[in-house]
Structure formats: C-alpha cells, structure tokens
Steps between C-alpha positions, in 0.01 A plus 500: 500500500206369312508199227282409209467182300583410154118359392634167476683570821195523692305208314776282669515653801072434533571134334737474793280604766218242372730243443644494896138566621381201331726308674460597840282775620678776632818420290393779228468766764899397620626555144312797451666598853831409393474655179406861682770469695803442265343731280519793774898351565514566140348845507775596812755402273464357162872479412554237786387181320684359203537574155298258286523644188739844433531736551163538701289197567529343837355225639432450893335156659265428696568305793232241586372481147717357222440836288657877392430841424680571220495881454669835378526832667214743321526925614274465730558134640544159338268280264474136546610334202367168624419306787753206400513124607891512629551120276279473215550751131751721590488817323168464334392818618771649230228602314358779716812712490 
C-alpha cells in the first residue's frame, strides 16, 4: 500500500530527519528507518492503530523516537497528516483535514 504526505507533513518529516542527524550522525538515517517501517505496518493494515480523531484519523508511534504518524486511509493507501511530537501541540495538525 503506498502513502503520500500532506506538504506540511513532509516538511516535518525532513525537519525531523535534520534535526536527529544533527545530533548524532547516523541518528537521521534510524528515524527515517523507523519511519519506513511503521509506515509499511500501516500500509498491511491501517485500521490497527488508534483512532485520533473520528471517525478516520489514526495515530501510530514510533518506538525509539518520541514521535507519530498521524494519518487517514486514502483509496489507494494512506496520507500522512503529520509527523507529530507524541507531547508537545496536540492536534495542531487540525488544520489539514
């Protein structure tokens, strides 16, 4: 199943990347790891994670970093909503619906 990001989505999904890199080398590449992998759990099925927002938006963490993909299902896979910090704004992404 494939995915595609809201724009802002994938702004914070880069600013993400470049933040861990920054950090320590080799720490974007594990997000962007991570990331690719819950987002082909996602793809296998997208109804497992739970419902952020009803009747459709879900939201699924990441494990080592302290982040989500919030999503909805799309006909021909999901879109990424945003690439969420799990403790800071909730909801702030209300605005893309």
């Amino acid at each position: 199943m494939n995915y595609s990001f809201h724009s802002a989505a994938e702004a914070e999904f880069l600013e993400s990347v470049g933040y861990y890199e920054s950090k320590v080398p080799g720490l974007g590449g594990a997000f962007i790891g991570e990331f690719e992998a819950l987002a082909n759990l996602i793809g296998e099925s997208p109804k497992v994670w739970q419902v952020e927002l009803p009747p459709d938006i879900r939201r699924a963490h990441l494990h080592r970093f302290p982040l989500s993909i919030v999503y909805r299902e799309s006909p021909d896979g999901f879109q990424v909503l945003a690439v969420a910090h799990d403790r800071r704004r909730p909801q702030y992404w209300l605005g893309r619906l």
